[in-house]
GUMI-127567 format. One record per residue (C-alpha): residue number from 1; x, y, z; residue in three letters. Coordinates in pm, 1 decimal. Example, Ala and Ser with C-alpha at 12.3 -4.5 7.8 and 13.67 -1.06 7.14 Angstrom:
BEGIN
<1; <1230.0; -450.0; 780.0>; "ALA">
<2; <1367.0; -106.0; 714.0>; "SER">
This chain:
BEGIN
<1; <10210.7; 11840.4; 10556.5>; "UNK">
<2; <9992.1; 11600.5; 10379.3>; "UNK">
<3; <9887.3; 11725.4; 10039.5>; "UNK">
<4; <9599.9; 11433.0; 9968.1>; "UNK">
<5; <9428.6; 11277.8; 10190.5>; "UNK">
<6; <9172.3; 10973.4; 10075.0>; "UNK">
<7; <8967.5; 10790.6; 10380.5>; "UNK">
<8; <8713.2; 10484.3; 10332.0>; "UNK">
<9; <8750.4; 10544.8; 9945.5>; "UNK">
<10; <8477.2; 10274.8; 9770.2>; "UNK">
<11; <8359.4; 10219.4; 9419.4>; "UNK">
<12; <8151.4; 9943.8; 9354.0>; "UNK">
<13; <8067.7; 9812.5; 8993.9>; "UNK">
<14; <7737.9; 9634.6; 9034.0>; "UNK">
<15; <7868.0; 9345.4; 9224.3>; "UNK">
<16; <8219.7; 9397.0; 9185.3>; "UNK">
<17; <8390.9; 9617.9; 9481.1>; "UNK">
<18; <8684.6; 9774.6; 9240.6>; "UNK">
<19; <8812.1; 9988.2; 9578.9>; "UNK">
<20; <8730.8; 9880.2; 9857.6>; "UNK">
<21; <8785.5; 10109.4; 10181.3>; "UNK">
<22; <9128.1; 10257.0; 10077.4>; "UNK">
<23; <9283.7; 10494.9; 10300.5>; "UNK">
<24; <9549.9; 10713.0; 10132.6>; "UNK">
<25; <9808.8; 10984.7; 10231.5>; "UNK">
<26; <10055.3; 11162.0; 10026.8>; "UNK">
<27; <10266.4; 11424.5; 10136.3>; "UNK">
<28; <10345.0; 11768.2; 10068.0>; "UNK">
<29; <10671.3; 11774.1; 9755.4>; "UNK">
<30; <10629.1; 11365.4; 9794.5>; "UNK">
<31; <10636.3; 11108.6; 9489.2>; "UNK">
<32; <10410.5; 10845.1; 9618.1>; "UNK">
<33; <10398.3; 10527.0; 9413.6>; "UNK">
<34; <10076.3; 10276.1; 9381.9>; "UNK">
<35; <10187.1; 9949.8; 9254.1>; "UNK">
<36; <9945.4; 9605.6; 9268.0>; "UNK">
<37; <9873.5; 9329.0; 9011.8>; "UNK">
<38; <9655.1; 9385.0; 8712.5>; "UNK">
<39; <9351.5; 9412.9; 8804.0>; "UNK">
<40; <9393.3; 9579.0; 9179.5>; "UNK">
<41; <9204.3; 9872.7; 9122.9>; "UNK">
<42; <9541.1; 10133.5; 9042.9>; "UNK">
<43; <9387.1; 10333.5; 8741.4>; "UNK">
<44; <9008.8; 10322.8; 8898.4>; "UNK">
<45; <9196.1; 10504.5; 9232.5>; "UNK">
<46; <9368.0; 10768.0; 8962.2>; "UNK">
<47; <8989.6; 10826.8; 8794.5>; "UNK">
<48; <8834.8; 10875.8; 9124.0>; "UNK">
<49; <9109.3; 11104.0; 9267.3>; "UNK">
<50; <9105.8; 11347.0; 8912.7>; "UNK">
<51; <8742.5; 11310.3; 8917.7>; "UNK">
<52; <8685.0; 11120.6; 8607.0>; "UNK">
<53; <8451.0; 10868.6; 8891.9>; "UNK">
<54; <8260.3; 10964.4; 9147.8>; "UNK">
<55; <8304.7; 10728.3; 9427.8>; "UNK">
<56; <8058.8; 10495.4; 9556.2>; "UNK">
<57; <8210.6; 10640.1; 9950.3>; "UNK">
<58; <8456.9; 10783.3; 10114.5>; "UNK">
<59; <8654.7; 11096.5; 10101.3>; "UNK">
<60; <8903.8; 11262.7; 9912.1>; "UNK">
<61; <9045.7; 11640.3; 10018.3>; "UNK">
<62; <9306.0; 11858.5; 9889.1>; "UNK">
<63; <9486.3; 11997.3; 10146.6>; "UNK">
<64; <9164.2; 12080.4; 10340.1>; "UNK">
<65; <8948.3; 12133.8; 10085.0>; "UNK">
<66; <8674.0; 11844.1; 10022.4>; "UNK">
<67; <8737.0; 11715.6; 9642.1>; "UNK">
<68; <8519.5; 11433.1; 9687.8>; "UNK">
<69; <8229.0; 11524.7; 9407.3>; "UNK">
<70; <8423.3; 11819.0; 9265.7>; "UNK">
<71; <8414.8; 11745.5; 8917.6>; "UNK">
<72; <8753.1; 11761.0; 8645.2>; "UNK">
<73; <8781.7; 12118.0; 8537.5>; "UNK">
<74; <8722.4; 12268.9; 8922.3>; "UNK">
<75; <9006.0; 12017.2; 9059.7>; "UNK">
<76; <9203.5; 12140.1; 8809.2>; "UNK">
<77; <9165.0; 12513.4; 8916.0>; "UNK">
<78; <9195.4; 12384.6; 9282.5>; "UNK">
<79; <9525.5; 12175.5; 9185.5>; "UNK">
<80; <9481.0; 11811.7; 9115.9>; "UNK">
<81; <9575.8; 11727.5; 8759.6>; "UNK">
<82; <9605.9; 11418.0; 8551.6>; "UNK">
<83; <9886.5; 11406.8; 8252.6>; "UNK">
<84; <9708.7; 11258.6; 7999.2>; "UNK">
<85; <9357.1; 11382.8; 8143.2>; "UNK">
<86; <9461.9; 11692.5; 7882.3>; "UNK">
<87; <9261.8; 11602.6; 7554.1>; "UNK">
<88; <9381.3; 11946.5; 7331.7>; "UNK">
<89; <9668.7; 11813.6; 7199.3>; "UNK">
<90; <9683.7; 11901.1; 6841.4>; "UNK">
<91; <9933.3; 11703.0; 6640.2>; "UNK">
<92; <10000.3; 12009.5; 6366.7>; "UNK">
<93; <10071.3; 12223.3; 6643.5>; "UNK">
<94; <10383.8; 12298.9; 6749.4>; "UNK">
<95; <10555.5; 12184.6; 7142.0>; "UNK">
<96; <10564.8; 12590.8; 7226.5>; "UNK">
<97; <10204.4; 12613.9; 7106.0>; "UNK">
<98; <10072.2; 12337.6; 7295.5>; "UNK">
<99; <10215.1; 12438.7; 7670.9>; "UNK">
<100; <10086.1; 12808.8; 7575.3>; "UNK">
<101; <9760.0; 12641.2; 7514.1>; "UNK">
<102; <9774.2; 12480.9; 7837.9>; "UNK">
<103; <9894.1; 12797.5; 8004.4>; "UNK">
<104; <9610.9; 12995.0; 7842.5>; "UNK">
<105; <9350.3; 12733.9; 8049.4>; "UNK">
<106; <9532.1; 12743.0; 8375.2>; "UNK">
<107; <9498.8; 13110.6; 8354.0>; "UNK">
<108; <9077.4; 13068.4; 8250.2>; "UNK">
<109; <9101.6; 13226.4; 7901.2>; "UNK">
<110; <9046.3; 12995.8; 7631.8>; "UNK">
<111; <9265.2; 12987.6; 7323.0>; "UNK">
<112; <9172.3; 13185.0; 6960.9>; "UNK">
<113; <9306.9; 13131.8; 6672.6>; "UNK">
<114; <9207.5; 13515.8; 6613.2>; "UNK">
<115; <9413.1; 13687.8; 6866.4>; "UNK">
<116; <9773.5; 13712.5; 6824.6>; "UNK">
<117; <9856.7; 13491.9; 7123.3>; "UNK">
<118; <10214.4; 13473.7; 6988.9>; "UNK">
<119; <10281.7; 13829.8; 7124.9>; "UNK">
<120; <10181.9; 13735.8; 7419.0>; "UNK">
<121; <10542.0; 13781.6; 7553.7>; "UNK">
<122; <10484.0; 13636.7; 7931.8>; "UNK">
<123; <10308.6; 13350.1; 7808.4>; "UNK">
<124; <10498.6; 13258.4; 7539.5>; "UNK">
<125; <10821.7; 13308.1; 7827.5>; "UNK">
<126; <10606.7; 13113.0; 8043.7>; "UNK">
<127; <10581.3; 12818.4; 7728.7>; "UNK">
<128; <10938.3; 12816.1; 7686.1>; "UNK">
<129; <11023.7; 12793.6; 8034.0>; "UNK">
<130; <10833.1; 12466.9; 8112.7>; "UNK">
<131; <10962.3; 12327.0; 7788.4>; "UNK">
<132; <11306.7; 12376.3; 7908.8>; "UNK">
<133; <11222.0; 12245.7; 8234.4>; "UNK">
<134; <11148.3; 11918.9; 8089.6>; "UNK">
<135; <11401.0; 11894.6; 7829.6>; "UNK">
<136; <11230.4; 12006.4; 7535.4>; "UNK">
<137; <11428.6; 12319.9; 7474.7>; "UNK">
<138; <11534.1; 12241.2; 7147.8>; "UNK">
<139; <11178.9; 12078.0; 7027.5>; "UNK">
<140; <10991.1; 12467.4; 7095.2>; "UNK">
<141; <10908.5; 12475.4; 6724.4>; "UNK">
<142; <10861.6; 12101.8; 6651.9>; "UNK">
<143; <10510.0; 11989.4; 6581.0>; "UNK">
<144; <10414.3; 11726.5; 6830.9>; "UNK">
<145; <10361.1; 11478.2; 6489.1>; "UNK">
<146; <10705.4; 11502.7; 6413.1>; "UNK">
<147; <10794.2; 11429.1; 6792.6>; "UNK">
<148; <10924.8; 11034.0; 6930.8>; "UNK">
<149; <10700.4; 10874.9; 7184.1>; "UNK">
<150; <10919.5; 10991.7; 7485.1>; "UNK">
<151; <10922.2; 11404.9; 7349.8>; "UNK">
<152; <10550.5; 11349.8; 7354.4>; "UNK">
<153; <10543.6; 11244.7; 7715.9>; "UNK">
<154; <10783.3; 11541.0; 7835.2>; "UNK">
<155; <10518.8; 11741.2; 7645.1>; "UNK">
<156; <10266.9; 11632.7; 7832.9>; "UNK">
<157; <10399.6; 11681.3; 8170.1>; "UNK">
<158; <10502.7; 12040.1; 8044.9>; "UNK">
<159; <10132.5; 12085.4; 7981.5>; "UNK">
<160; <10030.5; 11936.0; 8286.8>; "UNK">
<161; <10289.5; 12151.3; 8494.3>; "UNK">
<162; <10137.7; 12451.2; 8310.9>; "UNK">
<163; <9831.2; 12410.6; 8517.7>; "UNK">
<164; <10051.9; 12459.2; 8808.3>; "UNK">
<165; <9922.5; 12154.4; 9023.0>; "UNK">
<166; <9965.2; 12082.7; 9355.8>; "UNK">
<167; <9932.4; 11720.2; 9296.9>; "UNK">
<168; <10016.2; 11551.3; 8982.7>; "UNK">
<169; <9856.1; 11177.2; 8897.7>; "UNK">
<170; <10054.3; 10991.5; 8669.6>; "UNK">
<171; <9945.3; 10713.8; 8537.9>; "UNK">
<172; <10231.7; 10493.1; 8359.9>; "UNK">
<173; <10385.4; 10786.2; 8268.6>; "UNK">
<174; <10658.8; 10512.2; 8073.4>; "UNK">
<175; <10460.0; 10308.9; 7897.8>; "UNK">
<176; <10554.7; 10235.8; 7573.2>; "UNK">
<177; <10919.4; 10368.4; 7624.4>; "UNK">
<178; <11249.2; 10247.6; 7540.0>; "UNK">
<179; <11513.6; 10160.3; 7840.0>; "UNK">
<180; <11681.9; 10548.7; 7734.8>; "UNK">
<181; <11317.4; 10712.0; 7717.3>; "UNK">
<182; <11259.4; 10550.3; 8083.1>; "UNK">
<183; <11591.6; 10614.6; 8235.3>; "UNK">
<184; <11554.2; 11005.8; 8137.1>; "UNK">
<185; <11190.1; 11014.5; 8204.5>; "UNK">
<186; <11346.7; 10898.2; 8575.2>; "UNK">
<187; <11574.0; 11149.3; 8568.8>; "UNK">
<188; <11310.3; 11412.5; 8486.6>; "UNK">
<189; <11071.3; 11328.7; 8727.3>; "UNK">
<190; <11349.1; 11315.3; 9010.9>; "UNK">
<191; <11437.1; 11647.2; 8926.1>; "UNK">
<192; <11050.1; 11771.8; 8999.1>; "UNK">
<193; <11067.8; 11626.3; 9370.5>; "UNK">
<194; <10956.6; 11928.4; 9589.1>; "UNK">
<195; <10747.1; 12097.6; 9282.9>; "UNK">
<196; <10410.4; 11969.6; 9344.0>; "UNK">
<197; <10365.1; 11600.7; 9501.2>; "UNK">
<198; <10328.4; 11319.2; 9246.1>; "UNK">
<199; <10069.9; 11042.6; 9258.6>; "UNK">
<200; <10257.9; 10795.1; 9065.8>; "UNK">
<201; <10092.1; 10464.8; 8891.2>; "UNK">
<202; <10384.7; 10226.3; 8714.2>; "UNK">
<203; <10453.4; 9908.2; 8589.8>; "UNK">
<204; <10840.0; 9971.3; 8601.6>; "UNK">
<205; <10977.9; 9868.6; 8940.3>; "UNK">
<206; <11306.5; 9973.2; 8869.7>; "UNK">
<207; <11124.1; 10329.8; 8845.5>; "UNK">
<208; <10863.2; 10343.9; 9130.6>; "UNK">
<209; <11180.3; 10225.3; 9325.3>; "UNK">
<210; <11409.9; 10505.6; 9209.8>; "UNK">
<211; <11154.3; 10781.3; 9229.0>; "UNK">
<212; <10917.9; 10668.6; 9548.0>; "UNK">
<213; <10947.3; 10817.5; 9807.9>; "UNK">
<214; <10641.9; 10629.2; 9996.4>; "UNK">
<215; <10460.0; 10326.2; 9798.0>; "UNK">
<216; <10139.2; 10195.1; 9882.4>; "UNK">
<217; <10089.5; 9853.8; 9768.7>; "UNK">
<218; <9659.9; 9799.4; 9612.6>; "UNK">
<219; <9558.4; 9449.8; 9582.5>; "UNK">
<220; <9144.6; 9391.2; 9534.6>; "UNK">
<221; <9111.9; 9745.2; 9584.9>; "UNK">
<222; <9238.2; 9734.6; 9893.8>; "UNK">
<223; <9543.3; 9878.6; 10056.2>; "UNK">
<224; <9761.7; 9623.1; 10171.3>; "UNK">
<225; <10098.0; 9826.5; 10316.2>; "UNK">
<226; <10241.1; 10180.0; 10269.2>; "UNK">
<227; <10571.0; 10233.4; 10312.5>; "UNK">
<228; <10909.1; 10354.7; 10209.4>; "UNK">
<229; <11036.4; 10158.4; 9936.7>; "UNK">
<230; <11321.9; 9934.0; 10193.3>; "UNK">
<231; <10998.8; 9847.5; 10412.7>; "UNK">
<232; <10808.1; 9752.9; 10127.1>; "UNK">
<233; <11046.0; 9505.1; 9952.3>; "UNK">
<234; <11094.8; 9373.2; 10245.2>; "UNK">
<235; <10737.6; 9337.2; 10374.0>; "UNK">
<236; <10599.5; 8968.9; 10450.4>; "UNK">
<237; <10250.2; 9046.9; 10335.9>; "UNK">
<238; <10355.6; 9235.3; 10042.5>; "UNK">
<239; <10594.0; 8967.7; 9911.0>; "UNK">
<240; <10271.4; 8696.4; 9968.0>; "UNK">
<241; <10032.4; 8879.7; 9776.4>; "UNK">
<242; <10251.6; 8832.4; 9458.2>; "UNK">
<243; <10336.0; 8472.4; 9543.4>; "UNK">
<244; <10163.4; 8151.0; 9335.1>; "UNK">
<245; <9945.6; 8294.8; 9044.5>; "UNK">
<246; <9956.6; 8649.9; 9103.3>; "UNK">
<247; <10157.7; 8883.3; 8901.8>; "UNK">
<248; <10481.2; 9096.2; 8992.6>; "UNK">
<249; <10423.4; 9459.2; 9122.6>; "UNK">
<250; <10245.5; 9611.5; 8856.8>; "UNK">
């Protein structure tokens, strides 16, 4: 079953065409990777598909729901969420207070610092469990300041997963990362194949072609192949559009 579907998907900048006609599909339980040089139009597809930008055409539906000019918050109820699209992050508080937080929005309460949320024993359960689920079960009562780069990102997708989305957009989820960061962030997001379907934006080949399971290559804001990851190293057109001045698979 397809989980996205994106058809004639446009957004013009005054003159400048930054998608142009892109036709996407991702699966149901899928991790489908966008790669393309700088430039190809990767993170405006991500803001149009969490609803950050309206399109200039085209479609975009959620299972069979029509997403198109839905705007953040109400694709979030319906099941599209971004990782770093979640702003209430609050460095003093702790990793267990931020995924409750989180939690509390999925479930449309909003959190109060004058209700004692911490005896809130299925949400707190709830917290816990999604920390542990990313690796964080030893960080519950670590403020996110005190936290390395790499926690912080397995906080996030905690937070994100708290929403309970059907499709996740990632957008470089390891930038910034050391090689150990990376190869566990790999490991993590291999182990949430089959959760929700991942929309995944990365600059780390070695990644998109351990986690992909279909890859659809943007260049100009257009879609130039999808594939599995074998037909796409291996695809004539693909391999040209990176040849001469243009960057490697970004």
């Amino acid at each position: 079953m397809t989980a996205l579907t994106v058809r004639g998907l446009t957004k013009f900048f005054g003159g400048i065409r930054a998608t142009d006609g892109l036709d996407l599909d991702v699966d149901s339980g899928d991790i489908h990777a966008i790669i393309g040089p700088n430039g190809a139009g990767k993170t405006t597809l991500i803001n149009q598909l969490s609803g950050e930008l309206n399109p200039t055409a085209g479609v975009i539906r959620l299972d069979d729901v029509d997403v198109t000019h839905v705007p953040i918050h109400r694709r979030v109820h319906l099941g599209i969420a971004r990782s770093y699209q979640i702003t209430s992050v609050f460095l003093g508080f702790t990793a267990l207070e931020n995924v409750m937080l989180a939690a509390q929005g999925q479930r449309g309460k909003t959190f109060s610092f004058w209700q004692p949320v911490a005896r809130d024993a299925p949400l707190v359960e709830r917290a816990r469990s999604l920390l542990a689920r990313v690796g964080l079960d030893d960080a519950v009562h670590t403020p996110v300041s005190a936290m390395a780069h790499g926690a912080r990102r397995q906080l996030e997708l905690a937070m994100t997963l708290a929403l309970q989305p059907k499709v996740m957009l990632l957008d470089e989820p390891m930038a910034g990362m050391s090689r150990h960061e990376s190869e566990s962030m790999v490991t993590l997001l291999k182990s949430l194949k089959g959760v929700c379907s991942i929309v995944l934006v990365e600059h780390d080949m070695d990644a998109v072609f351990a986690l992909a399971d279909r890859i659809t290559v943007v260049v100009y804001g257009r879609s130039i192949a999808t594939g599995t990851p074998k037909s796409i190293r291996n695809d004539p057109s693909v391999r040209a559009a990176y040849l001469g001045d243009e960057e490697e698979p970004a």
